[in-house]
N, C-alpha and C positions, 0 to 999 in steps of 0.2 A: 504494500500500500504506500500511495505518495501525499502528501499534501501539496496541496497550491498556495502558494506564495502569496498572492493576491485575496483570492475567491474563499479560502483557507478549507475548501472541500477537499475531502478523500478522492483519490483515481487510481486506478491500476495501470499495466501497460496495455492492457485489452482494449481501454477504451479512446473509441474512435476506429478501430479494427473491424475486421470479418469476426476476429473471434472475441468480441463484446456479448454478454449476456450468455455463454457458455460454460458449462459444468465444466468441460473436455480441457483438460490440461496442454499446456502451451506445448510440451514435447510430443505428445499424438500430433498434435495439429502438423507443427514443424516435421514431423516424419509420415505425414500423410500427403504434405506438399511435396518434400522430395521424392516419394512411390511416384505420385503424381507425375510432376517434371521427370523424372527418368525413368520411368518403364517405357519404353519404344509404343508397343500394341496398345499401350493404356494400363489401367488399373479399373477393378471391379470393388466394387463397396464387402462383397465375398473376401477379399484380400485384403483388403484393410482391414478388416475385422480381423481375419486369423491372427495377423500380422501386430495387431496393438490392440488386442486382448479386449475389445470393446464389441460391442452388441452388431448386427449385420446394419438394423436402423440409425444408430449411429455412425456410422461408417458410411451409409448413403448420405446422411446429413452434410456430414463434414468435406465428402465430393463436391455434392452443390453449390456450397458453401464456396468452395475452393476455386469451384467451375465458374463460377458468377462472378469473383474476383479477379479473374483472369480474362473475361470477358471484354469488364468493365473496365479493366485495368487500375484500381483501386490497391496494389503492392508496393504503393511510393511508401508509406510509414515504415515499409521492412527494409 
């Protein structure tokens, strides 16, 4: 947790992110972005799951997630 200086609110570094308002720990995310970016054929939410020990639905989540950010191109903050 960080304070502001100013505003003198709580913030984490999620916020303002894709991964704002998530349970999912910032190392799944970060190792679901690199399956992502380097599987050649892609990656399936099946394999994200096996892979970081998380539920098949979450693992679709965090695809879409991932998908819609690179779309967007909203990866300036990383």
């Amino acid at each position: 947790m960080w304070k502001c200086l100013e505003c003198k609110k709580q913030f984490t570094v999620k916020v303002g992110t894709i991964f704002e308002d998530s349970p999912i720990s910032l190392d799944k995310w970060m190792l679901a972005m690199w399956m992502l970016a380097n599987c050649k054929n892609g990656v399936s939410s099946y394999e994200i799951a096996r892979d970081l020990s998380v539920t098949q639905k979450t693992a679709w989540f965090m695809l879409q997630r991932l998908r819609h950010a690179m779309l967007k191109g909203t990866f300036e903050k990383l």
